[in-house]
Z-matrix of the N, CA and C atoms (Angstrom, degrees):
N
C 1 1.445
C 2 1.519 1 110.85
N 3 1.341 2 117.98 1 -39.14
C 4 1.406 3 125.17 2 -175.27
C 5 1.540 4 106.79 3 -59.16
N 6 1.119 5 125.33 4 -40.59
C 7 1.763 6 148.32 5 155.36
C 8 1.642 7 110.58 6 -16.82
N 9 1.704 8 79.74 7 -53.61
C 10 1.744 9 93.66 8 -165.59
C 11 1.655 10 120.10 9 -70.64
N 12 1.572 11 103.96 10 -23.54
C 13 1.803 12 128.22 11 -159.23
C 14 1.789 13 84.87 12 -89.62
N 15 1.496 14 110.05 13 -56.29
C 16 1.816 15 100.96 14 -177.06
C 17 1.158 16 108.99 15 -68.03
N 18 1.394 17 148.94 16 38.32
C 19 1.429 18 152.16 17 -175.60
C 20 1.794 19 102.05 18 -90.29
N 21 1.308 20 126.97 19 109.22
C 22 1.630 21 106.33 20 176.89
C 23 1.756 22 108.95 21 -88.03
N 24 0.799 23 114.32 22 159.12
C 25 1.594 24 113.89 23 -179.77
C 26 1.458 25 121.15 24 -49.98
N 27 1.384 26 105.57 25 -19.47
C 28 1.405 27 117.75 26 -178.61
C 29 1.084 28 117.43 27 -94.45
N 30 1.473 29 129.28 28 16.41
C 31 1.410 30 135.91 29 156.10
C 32 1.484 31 114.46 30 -140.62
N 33 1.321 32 101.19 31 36.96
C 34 1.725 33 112.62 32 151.40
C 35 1.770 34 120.11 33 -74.78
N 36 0.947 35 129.73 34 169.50
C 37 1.291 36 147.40 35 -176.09
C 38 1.586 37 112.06 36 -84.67
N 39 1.091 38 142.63 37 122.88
C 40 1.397 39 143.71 38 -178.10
C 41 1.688 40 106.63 39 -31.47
N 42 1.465 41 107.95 40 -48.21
C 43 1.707 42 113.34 41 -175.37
C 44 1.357 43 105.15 42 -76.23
N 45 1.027 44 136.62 43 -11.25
C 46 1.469 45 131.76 44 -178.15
C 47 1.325 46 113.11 45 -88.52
N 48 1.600 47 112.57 46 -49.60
C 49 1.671 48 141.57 47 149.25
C 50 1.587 49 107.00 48 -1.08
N 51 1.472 50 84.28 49 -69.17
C 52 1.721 51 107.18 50 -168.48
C 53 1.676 52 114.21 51 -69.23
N 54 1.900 53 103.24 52 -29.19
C 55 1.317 54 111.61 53 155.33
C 56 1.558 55 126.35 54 -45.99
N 57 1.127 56 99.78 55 -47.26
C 58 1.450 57 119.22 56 -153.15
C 59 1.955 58 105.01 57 -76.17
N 60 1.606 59 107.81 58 -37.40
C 61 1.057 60 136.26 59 141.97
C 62 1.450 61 137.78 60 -21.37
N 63 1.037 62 102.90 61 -47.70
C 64 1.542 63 120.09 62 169.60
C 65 1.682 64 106.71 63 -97.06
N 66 1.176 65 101.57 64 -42.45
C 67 1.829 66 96.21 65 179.76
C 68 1.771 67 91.27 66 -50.08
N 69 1.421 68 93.57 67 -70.77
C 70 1.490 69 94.58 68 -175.77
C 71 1.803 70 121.16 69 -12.24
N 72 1.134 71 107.02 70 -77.43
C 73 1.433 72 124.53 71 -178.35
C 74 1.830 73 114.97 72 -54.60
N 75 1.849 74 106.90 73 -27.35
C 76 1.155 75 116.03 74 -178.16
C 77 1.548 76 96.68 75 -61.91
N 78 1.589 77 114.54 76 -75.28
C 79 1.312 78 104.15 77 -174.63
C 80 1.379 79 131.72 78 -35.71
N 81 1.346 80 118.17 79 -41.44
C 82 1.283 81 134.03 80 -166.56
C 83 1.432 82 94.30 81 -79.74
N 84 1.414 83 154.53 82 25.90
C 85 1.171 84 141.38 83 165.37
C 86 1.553 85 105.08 84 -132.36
N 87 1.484 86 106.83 85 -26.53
C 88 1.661 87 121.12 86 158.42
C 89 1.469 88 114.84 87 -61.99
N 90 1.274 89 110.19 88 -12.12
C 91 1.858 90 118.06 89 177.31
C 92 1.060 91 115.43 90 -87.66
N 93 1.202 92 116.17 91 -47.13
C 94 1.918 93 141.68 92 176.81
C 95 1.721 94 102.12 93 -74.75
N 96 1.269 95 128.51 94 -19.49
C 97 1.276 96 118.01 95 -172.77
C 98 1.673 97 96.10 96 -106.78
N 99 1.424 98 124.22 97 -14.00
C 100 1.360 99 120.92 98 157.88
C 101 1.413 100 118.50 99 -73.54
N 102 1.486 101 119.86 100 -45.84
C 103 1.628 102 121.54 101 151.88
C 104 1.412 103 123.35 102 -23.88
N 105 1.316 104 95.44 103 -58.76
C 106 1.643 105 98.00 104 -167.53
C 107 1.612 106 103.90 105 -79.94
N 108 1.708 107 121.66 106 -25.10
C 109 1.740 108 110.18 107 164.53
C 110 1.651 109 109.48 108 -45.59
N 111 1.364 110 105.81 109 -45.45
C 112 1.442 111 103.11 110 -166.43
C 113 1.001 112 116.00 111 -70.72
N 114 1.275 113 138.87 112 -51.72
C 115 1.321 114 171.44 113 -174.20
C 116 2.253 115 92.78 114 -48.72
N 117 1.086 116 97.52 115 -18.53
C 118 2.042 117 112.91 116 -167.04
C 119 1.304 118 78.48 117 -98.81
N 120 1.303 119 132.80 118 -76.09
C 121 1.488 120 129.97 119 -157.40
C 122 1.681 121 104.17 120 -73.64
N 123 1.067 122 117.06 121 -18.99
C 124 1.914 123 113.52 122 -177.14
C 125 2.169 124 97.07 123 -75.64
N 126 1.533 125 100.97 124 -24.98
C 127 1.720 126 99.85 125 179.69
C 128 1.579 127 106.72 126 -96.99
N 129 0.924 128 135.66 127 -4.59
C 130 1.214 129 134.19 128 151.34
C 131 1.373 130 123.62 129 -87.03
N 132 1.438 131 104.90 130 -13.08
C 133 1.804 132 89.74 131 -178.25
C 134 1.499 133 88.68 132 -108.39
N 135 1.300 134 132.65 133 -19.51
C 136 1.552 135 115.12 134 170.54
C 137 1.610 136 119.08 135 -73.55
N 138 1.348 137 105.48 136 -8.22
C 139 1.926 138 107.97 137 -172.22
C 140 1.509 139 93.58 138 -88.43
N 141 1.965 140 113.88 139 -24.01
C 142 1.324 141 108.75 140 175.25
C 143 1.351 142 123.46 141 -57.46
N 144 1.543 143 85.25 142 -63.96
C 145 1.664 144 96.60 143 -173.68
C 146 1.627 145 116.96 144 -65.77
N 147 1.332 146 121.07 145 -34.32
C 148 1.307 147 119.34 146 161.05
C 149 1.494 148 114.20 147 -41.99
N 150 1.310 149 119.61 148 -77.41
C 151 1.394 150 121.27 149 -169.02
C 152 1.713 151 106.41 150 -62.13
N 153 0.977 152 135.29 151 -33.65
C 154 2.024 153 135.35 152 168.09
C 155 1.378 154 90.60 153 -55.45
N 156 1.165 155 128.91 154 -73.77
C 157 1.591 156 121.15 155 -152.55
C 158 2.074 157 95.82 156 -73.40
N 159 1.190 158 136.07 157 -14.23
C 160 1.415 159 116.73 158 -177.56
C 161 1.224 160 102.26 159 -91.96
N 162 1.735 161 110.57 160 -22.40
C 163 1.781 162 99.52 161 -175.28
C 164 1.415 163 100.47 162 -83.78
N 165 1.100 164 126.65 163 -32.16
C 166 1.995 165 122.69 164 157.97
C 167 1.172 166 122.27 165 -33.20
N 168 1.612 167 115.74 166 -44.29
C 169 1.318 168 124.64 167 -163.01
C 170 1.626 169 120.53 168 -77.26
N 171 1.682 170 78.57 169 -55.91
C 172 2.046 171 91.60 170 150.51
C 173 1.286 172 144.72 171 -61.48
N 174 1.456 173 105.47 172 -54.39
C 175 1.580 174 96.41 173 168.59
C 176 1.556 175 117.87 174 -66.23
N 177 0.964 176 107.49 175 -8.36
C 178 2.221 177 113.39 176 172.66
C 179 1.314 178 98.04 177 -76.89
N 180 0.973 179 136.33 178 -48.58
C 181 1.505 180 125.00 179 -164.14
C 182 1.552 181 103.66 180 -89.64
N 183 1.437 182 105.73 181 -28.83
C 184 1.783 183 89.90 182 -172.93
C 185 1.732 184 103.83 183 -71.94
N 186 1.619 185 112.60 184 -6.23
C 187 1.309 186 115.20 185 -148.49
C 188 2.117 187 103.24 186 -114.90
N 189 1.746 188 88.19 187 -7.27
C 190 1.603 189 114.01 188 163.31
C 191 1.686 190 98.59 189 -83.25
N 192 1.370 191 122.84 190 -44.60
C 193 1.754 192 110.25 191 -158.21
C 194 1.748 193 85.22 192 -99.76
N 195 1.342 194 148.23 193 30.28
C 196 1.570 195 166.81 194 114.51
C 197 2.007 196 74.90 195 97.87
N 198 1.306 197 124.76 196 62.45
C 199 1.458 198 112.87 197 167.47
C 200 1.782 199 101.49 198 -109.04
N 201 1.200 200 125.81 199 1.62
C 202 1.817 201 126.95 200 159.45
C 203 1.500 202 101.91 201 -77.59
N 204 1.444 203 91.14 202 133.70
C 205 1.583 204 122.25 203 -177.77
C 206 1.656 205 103.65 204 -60.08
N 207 1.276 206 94.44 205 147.25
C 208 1.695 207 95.14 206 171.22
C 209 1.616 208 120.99 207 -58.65
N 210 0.998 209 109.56 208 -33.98
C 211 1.637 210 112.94 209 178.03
C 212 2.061 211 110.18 210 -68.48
N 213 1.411 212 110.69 211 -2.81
C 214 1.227 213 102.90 212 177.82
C 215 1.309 214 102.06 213 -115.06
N 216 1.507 215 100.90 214 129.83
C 217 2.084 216 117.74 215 -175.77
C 218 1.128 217 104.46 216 -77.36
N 219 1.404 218 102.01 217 127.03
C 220 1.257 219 127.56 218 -175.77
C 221 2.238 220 116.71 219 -31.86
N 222 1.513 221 76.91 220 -39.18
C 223 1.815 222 85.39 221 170.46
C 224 1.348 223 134.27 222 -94.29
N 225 1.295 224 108.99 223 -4.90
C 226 1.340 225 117.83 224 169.53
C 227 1.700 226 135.06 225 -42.48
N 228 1.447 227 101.37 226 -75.89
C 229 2.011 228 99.89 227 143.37
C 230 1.546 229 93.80 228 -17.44
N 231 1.082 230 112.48 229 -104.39
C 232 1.751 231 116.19 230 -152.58
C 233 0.852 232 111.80 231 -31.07
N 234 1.627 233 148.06 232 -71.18
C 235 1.046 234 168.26 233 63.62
C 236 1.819 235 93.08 234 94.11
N 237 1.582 236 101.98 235 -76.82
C 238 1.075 237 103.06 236 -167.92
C 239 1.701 238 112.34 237 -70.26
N 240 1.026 239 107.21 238 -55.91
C 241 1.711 240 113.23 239 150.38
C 242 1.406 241 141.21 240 -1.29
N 243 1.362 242 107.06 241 -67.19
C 244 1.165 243 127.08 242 169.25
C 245 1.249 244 132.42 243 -89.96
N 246 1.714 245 110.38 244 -2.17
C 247 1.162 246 135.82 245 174.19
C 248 1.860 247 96.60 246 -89.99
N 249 1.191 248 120.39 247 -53.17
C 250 1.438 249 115.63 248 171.10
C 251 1.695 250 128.96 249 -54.12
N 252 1.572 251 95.33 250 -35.25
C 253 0.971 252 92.21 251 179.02
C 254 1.716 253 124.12 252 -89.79
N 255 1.035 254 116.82 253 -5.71
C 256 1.489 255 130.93 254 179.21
C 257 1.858 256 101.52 255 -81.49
N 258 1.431 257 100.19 256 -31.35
C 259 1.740 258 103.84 257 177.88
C 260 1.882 259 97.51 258 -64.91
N 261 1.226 260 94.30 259 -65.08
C 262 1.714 261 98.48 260 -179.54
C 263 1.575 262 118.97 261 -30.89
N 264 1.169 263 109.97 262 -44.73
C 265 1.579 264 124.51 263 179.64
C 266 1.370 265 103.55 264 -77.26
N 267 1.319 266 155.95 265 -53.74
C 268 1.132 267 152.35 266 136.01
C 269 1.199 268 140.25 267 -17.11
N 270 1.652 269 119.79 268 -41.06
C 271 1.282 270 117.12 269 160.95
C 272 1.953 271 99.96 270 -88.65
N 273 1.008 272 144.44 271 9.76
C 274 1.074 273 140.02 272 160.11
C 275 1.518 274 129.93 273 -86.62
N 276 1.395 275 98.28 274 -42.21
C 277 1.716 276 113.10 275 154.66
C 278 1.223 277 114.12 276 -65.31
N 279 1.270 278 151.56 277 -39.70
C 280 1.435 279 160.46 278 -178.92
C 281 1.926 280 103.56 279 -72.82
N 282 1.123 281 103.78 280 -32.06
C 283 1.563 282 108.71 281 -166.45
C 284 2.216 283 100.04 282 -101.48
N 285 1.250 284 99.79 283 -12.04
C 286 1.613 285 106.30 284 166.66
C 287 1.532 286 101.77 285 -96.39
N 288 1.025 287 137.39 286 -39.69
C 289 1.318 288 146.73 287 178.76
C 290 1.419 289 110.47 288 -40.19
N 291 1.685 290 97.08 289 -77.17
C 292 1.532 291 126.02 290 173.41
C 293 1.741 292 102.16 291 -38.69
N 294 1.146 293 102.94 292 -72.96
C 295 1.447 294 109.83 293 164.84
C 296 1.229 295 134.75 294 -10.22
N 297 1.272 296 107.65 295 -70.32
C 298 1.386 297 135.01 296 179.09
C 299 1.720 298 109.79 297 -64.89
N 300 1.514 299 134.29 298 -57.04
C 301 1.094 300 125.97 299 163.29
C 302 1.720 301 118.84 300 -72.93
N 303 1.038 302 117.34 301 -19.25
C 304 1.665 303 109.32 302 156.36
C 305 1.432 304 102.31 303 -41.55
N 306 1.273 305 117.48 304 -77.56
C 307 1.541 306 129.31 305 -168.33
C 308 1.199 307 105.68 306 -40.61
N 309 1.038 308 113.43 307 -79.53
C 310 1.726 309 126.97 308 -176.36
C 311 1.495 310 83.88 309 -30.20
N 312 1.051 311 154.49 310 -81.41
C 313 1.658 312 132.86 311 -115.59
C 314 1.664 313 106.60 312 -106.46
N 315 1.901 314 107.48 313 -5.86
C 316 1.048 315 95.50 314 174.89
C 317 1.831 316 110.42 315 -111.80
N 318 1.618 317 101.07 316 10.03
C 319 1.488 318 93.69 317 153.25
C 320 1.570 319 120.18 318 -116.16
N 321 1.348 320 91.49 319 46.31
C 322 1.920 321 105.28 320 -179.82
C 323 1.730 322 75.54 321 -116.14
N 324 1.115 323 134.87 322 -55.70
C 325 1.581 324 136.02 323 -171.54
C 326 1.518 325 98.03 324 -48.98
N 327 1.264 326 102.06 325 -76.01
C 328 1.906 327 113.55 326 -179.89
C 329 1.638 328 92.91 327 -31.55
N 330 1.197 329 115.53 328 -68.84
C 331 1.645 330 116.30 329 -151.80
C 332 1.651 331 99.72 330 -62.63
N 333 1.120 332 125.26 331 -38.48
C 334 1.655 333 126.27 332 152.48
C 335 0.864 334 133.02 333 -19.99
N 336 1.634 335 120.35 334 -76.81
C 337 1.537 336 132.28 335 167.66
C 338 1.487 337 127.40 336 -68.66
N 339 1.673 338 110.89 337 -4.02
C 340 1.366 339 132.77 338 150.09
C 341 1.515 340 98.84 339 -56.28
N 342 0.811 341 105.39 340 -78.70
C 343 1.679 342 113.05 341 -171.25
C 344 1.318 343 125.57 342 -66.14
N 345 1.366 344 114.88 343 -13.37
C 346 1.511 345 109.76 344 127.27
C 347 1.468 346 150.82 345 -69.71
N 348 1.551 347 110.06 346 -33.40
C 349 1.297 348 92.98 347 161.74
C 350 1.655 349 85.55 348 130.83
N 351 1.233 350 113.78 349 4.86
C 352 1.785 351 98.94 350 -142.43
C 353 1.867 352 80.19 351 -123.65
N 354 1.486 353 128.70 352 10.97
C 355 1.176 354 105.66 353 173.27
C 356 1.644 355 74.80 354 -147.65
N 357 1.904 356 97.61 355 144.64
C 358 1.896 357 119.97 356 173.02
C 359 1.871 358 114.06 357 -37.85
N 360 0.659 359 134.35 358 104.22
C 361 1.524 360 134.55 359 -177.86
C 362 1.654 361 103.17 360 -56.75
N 363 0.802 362 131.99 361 -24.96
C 364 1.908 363 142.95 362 162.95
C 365 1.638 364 106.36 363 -61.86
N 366 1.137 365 108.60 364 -34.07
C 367 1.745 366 113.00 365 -173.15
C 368 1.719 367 108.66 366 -41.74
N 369 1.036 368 140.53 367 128.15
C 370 1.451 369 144.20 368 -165.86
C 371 1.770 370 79.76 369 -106.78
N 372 1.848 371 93.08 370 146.11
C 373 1.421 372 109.44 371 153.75
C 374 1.305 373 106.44 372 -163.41
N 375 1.367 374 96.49 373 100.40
C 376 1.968 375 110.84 374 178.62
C 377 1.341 376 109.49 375 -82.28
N 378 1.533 377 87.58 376 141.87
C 379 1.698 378 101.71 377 159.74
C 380 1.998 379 110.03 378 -45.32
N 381 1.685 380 84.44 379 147.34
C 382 1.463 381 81.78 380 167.79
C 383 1.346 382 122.46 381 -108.84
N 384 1.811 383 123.08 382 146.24
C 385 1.342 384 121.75 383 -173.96
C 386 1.795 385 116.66 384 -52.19
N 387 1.657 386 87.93 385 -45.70
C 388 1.630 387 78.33 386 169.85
C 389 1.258 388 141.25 387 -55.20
N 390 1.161 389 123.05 388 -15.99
C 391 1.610 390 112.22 389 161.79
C 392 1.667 391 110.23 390 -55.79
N 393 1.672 392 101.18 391 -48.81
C 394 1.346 393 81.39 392 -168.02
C 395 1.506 394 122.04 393 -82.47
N 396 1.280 395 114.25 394 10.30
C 397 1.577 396 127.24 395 -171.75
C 398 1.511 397 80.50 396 -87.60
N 399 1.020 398 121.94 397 -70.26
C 400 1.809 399 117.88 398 -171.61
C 401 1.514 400 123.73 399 -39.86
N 402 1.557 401 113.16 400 -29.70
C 403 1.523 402 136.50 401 146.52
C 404 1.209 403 128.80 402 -27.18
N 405 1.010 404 68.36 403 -72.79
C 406 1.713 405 85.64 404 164.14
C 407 1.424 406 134.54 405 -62.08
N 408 1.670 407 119.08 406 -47.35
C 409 1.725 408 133.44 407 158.45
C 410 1.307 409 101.56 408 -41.16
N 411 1.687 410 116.74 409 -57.56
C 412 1.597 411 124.98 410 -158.97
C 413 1.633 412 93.84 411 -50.04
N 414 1.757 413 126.00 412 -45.29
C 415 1.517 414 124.72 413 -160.50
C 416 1.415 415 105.93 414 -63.82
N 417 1.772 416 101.08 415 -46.47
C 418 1.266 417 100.47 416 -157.66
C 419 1.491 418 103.16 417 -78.57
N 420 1.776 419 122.51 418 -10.98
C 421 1.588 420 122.19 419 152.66
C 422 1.593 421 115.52 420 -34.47
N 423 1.292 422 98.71 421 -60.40
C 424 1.311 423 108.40 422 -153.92
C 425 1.832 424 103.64 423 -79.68
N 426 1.090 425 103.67 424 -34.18
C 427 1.877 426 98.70 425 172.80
C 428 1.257 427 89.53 426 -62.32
N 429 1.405 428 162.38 427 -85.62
C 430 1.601 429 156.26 428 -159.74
C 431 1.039 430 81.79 429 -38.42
N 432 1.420 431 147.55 430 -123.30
C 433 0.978 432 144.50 431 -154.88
C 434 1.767 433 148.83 432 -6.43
N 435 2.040 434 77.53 433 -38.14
C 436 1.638 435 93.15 434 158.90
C 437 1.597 436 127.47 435 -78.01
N 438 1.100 437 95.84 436 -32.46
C 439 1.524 438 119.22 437 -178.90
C 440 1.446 439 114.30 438 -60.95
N 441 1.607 440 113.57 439 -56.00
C 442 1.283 441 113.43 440 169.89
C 443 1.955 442 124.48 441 -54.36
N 444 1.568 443 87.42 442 -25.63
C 445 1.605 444 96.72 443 -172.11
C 446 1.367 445 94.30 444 -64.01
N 447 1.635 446 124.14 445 -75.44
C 448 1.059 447 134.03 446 175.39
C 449 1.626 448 115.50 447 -17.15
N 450 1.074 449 117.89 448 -64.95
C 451 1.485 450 121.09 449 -156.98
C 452 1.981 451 95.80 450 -74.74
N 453 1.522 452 100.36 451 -30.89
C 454 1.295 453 99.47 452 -162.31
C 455 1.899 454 99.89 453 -64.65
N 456 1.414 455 117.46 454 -41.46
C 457 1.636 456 146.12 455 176.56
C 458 1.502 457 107.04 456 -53.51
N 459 1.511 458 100.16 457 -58.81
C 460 1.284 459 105.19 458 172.01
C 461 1.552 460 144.41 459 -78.44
């Protein structure tokens, strides 16, 4: 077996080659199909936080020119608001998280079959932008979030 681990890619067998080939391409579509998980949870937590922070924005002002009915508490808007938008930030942190150890464990696999011999040592596998685009949503989560606190405090 030890035989099998010092094998370099360059003295594999044409059919194995072609193995190695498809692994290749396997991972690389297992990368893009983790992208696109995130890329699901980055549009759900922005439709969150969008819609919490506009229904904040509105019911405050309709509730500045006093056009909310007496039966609606003064904190409610907020309330509801900041309750949406804290979900948004949550399934976005949970969906970078997820993210993040997906990756990790499937370039501990990659880095494996590197070191066997059984995938091209030239093979590129870049980080993807979307994590850090989602990085970024998560901040601009959390500034809405501050904002509402603030105004809600203040």
């Amino acid at each position: 077996m030890g035989e099998e681990t010092d094998m370099a890619y360059e003295d594999l067998d044409q059919n194995t080659r072609m193995s190695s080939m498809r692994t290749t391409a396997s991972f690389q579509r297992t990368r893009l199909s983790s992208d696109r998980t995130l890329m699901s949870s980055m549009r759900t937590s922005l439709s969150l936080i969008g819609f919490g922070f506009t229904i904040f924005s509105f019911f405050r002002s309709l509730g500045r020119d006093h056009l909310l009915g007496p039966n609606v508490p003064e904190t409610a808007p907020a309330l509801f608001g900041l309750s949406l938008v804290t979900l948004g930030v949550l399934v976005l942190a949970l969906g970078i998280a997820a993210d993040y150890r997906f990756n990790a464990n499937l370039r501990r696999q990659r880095d494996g079959f590197l070191a066997e011999g059984i995938l091209r040592p030239d093979d590129l596998y870049p980080r993807s932008w979307v994590l850090l685009i989602a990085f970024l949503l998560l901040l601009v989560g959390l500034a809405a979030l501050f904002s509402i606190l603030v105004s809600f405090i203040g």
